[in-house]
C-alpha positions in Angstrom: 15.4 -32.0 -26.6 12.1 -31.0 -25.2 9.0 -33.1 -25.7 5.7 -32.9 -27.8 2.3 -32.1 -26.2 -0.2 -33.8 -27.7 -4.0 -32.8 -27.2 -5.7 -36.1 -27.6 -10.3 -36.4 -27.8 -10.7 -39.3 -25.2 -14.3 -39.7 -26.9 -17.3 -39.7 -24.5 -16.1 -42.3 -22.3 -16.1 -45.6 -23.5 -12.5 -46.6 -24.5 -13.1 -48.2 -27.4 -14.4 -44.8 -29.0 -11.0 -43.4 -28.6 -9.2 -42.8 -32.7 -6.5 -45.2 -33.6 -4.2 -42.4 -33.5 -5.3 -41.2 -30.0 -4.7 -45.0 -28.5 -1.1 -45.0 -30.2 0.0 -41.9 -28.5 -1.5 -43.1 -25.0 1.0 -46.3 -25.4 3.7 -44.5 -26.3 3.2 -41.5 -24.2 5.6 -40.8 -20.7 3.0 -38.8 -19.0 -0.9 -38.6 -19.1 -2.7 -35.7 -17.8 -6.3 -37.3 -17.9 -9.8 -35.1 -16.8 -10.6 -37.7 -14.4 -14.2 -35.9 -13.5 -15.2 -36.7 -16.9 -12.9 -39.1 -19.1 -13.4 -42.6 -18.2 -10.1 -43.8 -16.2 -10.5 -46.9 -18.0 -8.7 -44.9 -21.0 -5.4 -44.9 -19.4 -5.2 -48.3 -19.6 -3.6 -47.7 -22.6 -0.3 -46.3 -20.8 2.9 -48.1 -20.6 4.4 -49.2 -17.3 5.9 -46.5 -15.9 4.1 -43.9 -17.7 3.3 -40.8 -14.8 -0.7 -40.3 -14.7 -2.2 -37.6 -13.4 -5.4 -36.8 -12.4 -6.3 -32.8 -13.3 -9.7 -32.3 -11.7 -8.6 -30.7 -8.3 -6.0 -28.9 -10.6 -6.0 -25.2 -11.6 -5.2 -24.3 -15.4 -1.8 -22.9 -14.1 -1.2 -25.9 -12.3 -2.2 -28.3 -15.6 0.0 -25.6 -17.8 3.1 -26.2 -15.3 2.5 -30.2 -15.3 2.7 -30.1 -18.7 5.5 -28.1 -19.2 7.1 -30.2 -16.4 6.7 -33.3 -18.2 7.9 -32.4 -21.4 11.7 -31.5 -20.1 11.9 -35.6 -19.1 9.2 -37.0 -21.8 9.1 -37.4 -25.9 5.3 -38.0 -26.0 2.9 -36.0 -23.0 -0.6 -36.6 -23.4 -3.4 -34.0 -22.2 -6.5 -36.7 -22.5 -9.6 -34.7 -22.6 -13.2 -35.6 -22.9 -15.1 -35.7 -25.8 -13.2 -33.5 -28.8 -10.5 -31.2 -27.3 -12.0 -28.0 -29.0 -15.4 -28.3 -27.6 -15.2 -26.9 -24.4 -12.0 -28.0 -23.4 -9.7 -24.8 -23.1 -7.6 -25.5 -25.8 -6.2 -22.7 -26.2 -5.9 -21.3 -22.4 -3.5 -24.7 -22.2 -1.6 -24.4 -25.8 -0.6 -20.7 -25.4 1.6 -21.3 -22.8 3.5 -24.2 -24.4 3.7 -22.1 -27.8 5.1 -19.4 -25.2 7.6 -21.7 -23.9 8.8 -23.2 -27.2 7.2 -26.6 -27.0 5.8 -28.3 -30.2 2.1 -29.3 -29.4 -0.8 -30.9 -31.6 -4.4 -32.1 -31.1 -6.2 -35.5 -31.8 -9.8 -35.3 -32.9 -12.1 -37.2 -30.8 -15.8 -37.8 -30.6 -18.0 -35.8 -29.4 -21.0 -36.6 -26.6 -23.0 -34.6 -29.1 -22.9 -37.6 -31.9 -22.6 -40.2 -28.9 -25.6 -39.4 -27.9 -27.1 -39.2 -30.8 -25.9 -42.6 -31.5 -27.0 -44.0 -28.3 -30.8 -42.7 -28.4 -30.6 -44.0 -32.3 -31.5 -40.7 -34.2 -30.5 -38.5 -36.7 -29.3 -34.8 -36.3 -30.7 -33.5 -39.4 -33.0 -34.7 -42.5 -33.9 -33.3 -45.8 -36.7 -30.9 -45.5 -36.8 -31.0 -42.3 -33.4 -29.5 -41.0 -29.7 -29.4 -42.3 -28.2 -27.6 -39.2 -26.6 -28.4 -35.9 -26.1 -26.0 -33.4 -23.6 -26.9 -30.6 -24.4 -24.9 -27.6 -24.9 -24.1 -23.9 -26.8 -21.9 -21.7 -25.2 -19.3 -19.4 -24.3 -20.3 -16.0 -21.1 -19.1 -14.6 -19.7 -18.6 -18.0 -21.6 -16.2 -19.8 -23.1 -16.6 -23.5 -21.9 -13.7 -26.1 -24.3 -11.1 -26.8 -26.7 -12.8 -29.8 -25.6 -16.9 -28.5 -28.6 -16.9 -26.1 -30.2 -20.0 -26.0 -33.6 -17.9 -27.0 -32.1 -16.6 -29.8 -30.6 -19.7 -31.2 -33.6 -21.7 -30.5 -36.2 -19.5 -33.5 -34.1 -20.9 -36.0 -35.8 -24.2 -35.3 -32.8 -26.2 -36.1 -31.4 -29.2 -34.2 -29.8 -28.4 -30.4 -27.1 -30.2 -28.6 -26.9 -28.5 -25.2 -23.8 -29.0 -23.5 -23.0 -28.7 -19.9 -27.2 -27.5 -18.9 -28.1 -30.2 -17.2 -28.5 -28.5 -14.1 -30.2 -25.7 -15.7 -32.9 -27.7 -17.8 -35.6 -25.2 -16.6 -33.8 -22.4 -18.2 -33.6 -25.0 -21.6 -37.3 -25.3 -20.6 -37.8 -21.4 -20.7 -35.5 -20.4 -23.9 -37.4 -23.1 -26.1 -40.9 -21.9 -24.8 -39.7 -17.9 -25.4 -38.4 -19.1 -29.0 -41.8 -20.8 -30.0 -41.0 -24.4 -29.8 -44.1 -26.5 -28.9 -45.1 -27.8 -25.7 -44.8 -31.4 -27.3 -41.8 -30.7 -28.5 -39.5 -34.1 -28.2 -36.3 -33.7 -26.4 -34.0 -36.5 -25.6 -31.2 -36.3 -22.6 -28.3 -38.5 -22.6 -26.2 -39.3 -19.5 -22.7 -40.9 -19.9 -23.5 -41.8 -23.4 -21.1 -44.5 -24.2 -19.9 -45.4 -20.7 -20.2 -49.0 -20.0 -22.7 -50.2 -17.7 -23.6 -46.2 -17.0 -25.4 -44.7 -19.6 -29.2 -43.4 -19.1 -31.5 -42.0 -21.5 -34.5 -39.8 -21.4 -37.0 -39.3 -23.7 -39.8 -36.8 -23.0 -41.0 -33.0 -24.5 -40.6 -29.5 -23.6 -43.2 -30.0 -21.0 -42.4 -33.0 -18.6 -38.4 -33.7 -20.0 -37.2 -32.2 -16.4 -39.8 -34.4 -14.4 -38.4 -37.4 -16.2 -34.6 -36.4 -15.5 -35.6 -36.2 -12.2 -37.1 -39.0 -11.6 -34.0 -40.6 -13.0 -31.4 -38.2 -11.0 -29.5 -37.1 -13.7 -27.6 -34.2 -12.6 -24.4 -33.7 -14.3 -22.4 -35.3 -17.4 -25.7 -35.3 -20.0 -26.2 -34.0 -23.3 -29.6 -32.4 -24.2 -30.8 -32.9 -27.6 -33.9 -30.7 -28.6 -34.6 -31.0 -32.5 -37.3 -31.4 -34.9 -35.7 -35.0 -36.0 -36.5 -36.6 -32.7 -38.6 -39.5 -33.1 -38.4 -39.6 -37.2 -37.6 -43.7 -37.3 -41.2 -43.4 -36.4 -42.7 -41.0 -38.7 -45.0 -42.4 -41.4 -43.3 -40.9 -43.9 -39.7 -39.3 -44.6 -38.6 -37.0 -47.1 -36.1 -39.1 -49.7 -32.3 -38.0 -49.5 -31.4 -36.5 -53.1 -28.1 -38.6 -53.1 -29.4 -41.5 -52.9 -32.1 -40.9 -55.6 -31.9 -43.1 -58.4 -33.6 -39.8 -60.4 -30.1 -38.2 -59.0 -26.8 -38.5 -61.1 -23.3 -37.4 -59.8 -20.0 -38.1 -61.4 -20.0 -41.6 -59.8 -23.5 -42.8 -60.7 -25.8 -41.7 -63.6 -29.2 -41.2 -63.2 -31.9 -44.1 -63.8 -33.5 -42.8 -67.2 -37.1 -44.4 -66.0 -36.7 -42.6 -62.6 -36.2 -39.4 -64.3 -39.9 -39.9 -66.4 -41.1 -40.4 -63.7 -39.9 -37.6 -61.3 -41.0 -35.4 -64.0 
């Protein structure tokens, strides 16, 4: 009988980020395809002696598909450990359409995202009341092109919180798309390198205007997430606009509202 693929989030790169689930299936799996040029190696630690590990990043999707495939014919459990969450940028489906293809069961395992890592790491918040409620998960155009109305520009007038993935190297042309869109030259931005990783992680704070100046002067080239948003810095701000839930002047079917609150909210 042939084996299961499972799609498992490694996280952003510090083991311990990895889901209970995700861990589980990395002890019990046979094989381990890992994205060594980004997932921590420390995350196949989890294997079992005698598990096969392989290391995809000189690999070619074929070549990954074929593995895979491969594996499953001697394996119950194959793992594909990918950075991050599998459906963010990961080529889910160029690898699962093969497998469906060839018969083989397949599932995915959430995992965190460098987006909230590095969120975490730098200590903010990706939206606020009255100030923005939206998150836009996004990249600029390089080799792979954006579709038509996904340009950086365009995204950027909404004025909402931006996590730029996979820019780094263009951070002039996040530079350009933010001025085009209207966002202020003191416009915060934070840059996260190898947010998570042990002993490795860097972070930048800066605005519109000297943010690539600072990156360089910390060479940080590759593997960072860029947040631009309009909640950068708020820990700091004298004051915040209160959170509705939390608002004794609030009911919901699990708390009623204070009576005296509600006097004086009116």
């Amino acid at each position: 009988m042939a084996g299961k693929v499972w799609f498992v989030g490694a996280g952003p790169g510090d083991p311990e980020l990895l889901t209970v689930k995700g861990r589980r299936l990395l002890e019990e799996a046979g094989a381990i395809l890992f994205a060594g040029s980004l997932v921590d190696q420390a995350a196949t630690l989890f294997a079992p002696p005698g598990c096969e590990i392989r290391d995809s990043k000189d690999m070619t999707l074929e070549e990954m598909s074929a593995w895979l495939l491969d594996q499953t014919t001697r394996h119950a459990t194959v793992v594909r450990l990918q950075t991050g969450d599998p459906g963010l940028y990961g080529a889910l489906v160029e690898m699962t359409r093969p497998l469906t293809a060839a018969g083989i069961e397949w599932a995915v395992v959430p995992g965190v995202s460098s987006a909230f890592a590095s969120a975490a790491a730098a200590g903010e918040t990706l939206t606020l009341p009255e100030v923005t409620q939206t998150v836009i998960l996004t990249r600029v155009a390089g080799r792979t092109p954006m579709p038509a109305g996904e340009e950086l520009e365009a995204l950027a007038t909404h004025r909402t919180t931006l996590c730029i993935f996979l820019s780094i190297t263009l951070l002039h042309e996040v530079q350009r798309a933010l001025r085009a869109a209207g966002w202020a030259e003191d416009a915060p931005i934070v840059v996260v390198q190898k947010a998570s990783w042990p002993g490795e992680e860097k972070i930048v704070r800066g605005t519109l205007t000297d943010i690539k100046k600072r990156c360089q002067a910390e060479k940080i080239a590759s593997q960072a997430m860029i947040i631009a948003s309009p909640t950068l810095g708020a820990a700091d701000w004298p004051t915040l606009a209160r959170s509705k839930l939390y608002d004794p002047a609030f009911g919901h079917r699990f708390r009623k509202a204070s009576a005296a609150s509600e006097e004086t909210s009116a």
